[in-house]
VOBA-1610 file (N, C-alpha, C; in pm, whole numbers, padded with zeros to 5 digits, always signed):
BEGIN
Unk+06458+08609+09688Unk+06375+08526+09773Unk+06445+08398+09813Unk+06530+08300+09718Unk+06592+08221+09738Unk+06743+08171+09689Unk+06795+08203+09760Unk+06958+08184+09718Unk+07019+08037+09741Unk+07091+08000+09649Unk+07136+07872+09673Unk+07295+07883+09723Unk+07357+07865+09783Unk+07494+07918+09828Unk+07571+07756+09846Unk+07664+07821+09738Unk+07755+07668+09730Unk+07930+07716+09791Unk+07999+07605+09851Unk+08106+07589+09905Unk+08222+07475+09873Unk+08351+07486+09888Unk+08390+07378+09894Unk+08483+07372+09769Unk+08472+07468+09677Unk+08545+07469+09587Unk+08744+07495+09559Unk+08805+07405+09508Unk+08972+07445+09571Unk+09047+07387+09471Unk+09163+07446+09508Unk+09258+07348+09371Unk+09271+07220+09486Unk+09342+07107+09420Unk+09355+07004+09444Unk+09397+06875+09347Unk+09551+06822+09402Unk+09582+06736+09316Unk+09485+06619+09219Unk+09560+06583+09118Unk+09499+06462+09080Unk+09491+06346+09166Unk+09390+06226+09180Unk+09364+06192+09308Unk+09295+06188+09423Unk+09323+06356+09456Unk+09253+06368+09518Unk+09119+06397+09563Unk+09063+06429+09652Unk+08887+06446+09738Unk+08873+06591+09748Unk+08692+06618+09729Unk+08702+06734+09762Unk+08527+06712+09837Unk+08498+06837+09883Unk+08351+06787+09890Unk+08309+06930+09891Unk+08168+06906+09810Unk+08119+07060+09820Unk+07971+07020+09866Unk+07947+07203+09871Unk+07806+07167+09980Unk+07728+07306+09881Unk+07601+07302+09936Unk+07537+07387+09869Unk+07372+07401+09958Unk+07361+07522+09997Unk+07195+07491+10074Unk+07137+07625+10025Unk+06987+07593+10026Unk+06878+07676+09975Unk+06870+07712+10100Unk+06874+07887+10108Unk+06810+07990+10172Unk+06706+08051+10131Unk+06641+08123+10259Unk+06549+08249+10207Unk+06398+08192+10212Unk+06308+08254+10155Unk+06177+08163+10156Unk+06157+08051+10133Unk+06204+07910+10204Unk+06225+07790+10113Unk+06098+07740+10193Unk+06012+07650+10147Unk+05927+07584+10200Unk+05977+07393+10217Unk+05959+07384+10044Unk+06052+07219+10051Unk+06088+07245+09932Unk+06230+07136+09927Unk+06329+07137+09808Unk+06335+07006+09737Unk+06275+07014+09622Unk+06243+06884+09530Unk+06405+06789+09481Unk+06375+06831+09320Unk+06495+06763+09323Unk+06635+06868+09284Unk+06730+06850+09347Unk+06894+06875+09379Unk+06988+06828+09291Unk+07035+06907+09227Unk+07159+06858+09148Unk+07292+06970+09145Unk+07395+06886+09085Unk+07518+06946+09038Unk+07524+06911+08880Unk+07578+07060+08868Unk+07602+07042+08743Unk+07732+07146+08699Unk+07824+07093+08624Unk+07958+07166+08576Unk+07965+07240+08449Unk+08071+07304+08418Unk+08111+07341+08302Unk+08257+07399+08328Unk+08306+07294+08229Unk+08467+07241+08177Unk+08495+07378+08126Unk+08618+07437+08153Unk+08662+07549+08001Unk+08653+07512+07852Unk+08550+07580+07796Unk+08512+07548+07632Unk+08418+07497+07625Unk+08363+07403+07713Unk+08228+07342+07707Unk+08109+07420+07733Unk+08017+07333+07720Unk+07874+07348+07774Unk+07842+07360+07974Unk+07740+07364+08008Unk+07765+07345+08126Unk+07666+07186+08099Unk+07709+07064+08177Unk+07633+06920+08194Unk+07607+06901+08318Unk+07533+06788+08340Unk+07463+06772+08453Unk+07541+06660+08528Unk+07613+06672+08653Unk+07693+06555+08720Unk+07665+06480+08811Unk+07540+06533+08859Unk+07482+06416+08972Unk+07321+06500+09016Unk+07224+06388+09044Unk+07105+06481+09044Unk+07074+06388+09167Unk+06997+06417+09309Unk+06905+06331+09384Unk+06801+06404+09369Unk+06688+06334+09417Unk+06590+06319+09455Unk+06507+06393+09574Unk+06443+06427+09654Unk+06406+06487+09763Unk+06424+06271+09857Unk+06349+06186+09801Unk+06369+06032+09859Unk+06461+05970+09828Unk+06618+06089+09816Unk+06744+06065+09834Unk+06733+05944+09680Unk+06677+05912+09625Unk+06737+05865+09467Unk+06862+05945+09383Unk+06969+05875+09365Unk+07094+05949+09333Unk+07068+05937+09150Unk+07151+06006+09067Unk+07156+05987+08929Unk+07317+06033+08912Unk+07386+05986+08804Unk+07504+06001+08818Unk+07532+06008+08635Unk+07650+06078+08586Unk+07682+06104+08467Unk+07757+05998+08456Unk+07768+05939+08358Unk+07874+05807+08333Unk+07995+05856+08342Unk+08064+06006+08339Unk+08219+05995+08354Unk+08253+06060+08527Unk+08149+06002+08586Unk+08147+06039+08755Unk+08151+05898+08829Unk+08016+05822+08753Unk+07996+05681+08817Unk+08144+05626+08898Unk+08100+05582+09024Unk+08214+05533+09111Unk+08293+05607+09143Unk+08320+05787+09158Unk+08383+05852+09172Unk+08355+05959+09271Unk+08196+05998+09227Unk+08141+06085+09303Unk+08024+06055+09354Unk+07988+06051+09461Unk+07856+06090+09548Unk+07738+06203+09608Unk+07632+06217+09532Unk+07564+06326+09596Unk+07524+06266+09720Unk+07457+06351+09788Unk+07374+06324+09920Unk+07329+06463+09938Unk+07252+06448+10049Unk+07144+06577+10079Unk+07091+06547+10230Unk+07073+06697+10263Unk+06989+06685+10408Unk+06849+06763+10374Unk+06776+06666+10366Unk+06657+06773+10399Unk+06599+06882+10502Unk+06663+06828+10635Unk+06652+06943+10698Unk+06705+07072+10691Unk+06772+07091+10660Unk+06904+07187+10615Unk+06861+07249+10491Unk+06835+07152+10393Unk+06742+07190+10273Unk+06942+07197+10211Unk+06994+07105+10207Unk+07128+07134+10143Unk+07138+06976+10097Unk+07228+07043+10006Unk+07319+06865+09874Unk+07458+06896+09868Unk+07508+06808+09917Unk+07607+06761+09857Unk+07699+06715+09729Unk+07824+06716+09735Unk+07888+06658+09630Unk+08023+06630+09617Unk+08030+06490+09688Unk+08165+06367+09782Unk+08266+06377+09624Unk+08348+06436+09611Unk+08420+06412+09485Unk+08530+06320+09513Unk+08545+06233+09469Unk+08670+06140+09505Unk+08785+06066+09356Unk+08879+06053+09381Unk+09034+06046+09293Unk+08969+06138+09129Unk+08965+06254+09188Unk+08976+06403+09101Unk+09061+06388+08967Unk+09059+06410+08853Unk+09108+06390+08716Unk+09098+06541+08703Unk+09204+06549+08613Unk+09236+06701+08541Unk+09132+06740+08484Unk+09008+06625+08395Unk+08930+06601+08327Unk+08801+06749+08432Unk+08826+06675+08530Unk+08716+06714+08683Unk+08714+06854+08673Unk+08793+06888+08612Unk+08810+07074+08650Unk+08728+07153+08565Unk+08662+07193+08673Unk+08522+07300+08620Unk+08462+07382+08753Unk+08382+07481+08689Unk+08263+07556+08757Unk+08210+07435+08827Unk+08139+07432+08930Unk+08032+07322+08958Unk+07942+07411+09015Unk+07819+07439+08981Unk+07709+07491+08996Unk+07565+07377+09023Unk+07526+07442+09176Unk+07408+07390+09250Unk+07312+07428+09188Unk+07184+07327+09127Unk+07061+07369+09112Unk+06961+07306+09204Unk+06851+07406+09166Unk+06734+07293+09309Unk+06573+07374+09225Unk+06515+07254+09265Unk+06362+07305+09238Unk+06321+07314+09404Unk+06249+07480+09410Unk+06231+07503+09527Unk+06085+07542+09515Unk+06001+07495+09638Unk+05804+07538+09664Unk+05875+07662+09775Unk+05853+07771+09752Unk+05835+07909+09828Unk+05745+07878+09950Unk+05779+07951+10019Unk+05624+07972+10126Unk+05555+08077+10118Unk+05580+08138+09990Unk+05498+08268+10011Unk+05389+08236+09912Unk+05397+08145+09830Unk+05299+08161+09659Unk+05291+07962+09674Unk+05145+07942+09646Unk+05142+07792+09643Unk+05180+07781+09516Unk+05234+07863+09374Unk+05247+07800+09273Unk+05409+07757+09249Unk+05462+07714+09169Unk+05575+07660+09176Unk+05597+07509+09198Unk+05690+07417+09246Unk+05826+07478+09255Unk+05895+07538+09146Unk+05949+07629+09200Unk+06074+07699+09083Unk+06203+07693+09130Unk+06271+07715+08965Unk+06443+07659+08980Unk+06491+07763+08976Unk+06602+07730+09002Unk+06708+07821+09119Unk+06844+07741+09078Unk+06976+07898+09040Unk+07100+07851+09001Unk+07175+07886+09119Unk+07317+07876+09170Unk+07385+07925+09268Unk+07507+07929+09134Unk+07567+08047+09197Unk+07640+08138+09158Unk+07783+08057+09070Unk+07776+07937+09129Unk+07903+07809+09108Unk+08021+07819+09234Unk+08115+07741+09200Unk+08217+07698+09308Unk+08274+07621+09190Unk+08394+07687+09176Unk+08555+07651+09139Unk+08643+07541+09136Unk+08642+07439+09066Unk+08718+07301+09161Unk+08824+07284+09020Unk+08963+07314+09070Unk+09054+07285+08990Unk+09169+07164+08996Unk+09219+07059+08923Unk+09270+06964+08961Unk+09404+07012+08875Unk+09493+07013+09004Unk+09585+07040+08865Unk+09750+06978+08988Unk+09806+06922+08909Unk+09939+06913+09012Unk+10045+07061+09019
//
């Protein structure tokens, strides 16, 4: 019913920018709140940046000043501005979203996308 489809994922030096994107398809009615969230090789998967549907950003302390979410609501898509990339940075990054269906007033329900790849490596 609803797929979240994320992009943007690449190797890329230390340093450097990347930006990924991610939008809810399929029965979407409205999309609450939007986040990214990673998982490092060996780790857990954590949470790296969350907005809001009234664009309120939240940020992991080893992102602060580094990375930027944003979002279009029309589009029903989020973002995720990665900027001077650390070896540290390299992970899965997987889109979540709380989504209201248009088919069932109950919900919203959450929704994973598949991840996107972001490797920093020289």
């Amino acid at each position: 019913q609803v797929l979240l489809v994320e992009s943007g994922g690449d190797l890329v030096q230390p340093g450097g920018s990347l930006r990924l994107s991610c939008a809810a398809t399929g029965s979407v009615l409205n999309v609450y709140l939007m986040s990214w969230y990673r998982q490092r090789p060996g780790k857990e998967r954590e949470l790296v940046a969350a907005i809001t549907r009234g664009d309120s950003p939240t940020y992991a302390e080893s992102v602060k000043g580094r990375f930027t979410i944003s979002r279009d609501n029309a589009k029903n898509a989020v973002y995720l501005q990665m900027n001077s990339l650390k070896s540290e940075d390299t992970a899965v990054y997987y889109c979540n979203a709380d989504v209201q269906l248009v088919i069932t007033p109950r919900g919203p329900f959450n929704y994973w996308g598949q991840g996107t790849r972001v490797t920093v490596s020289s």
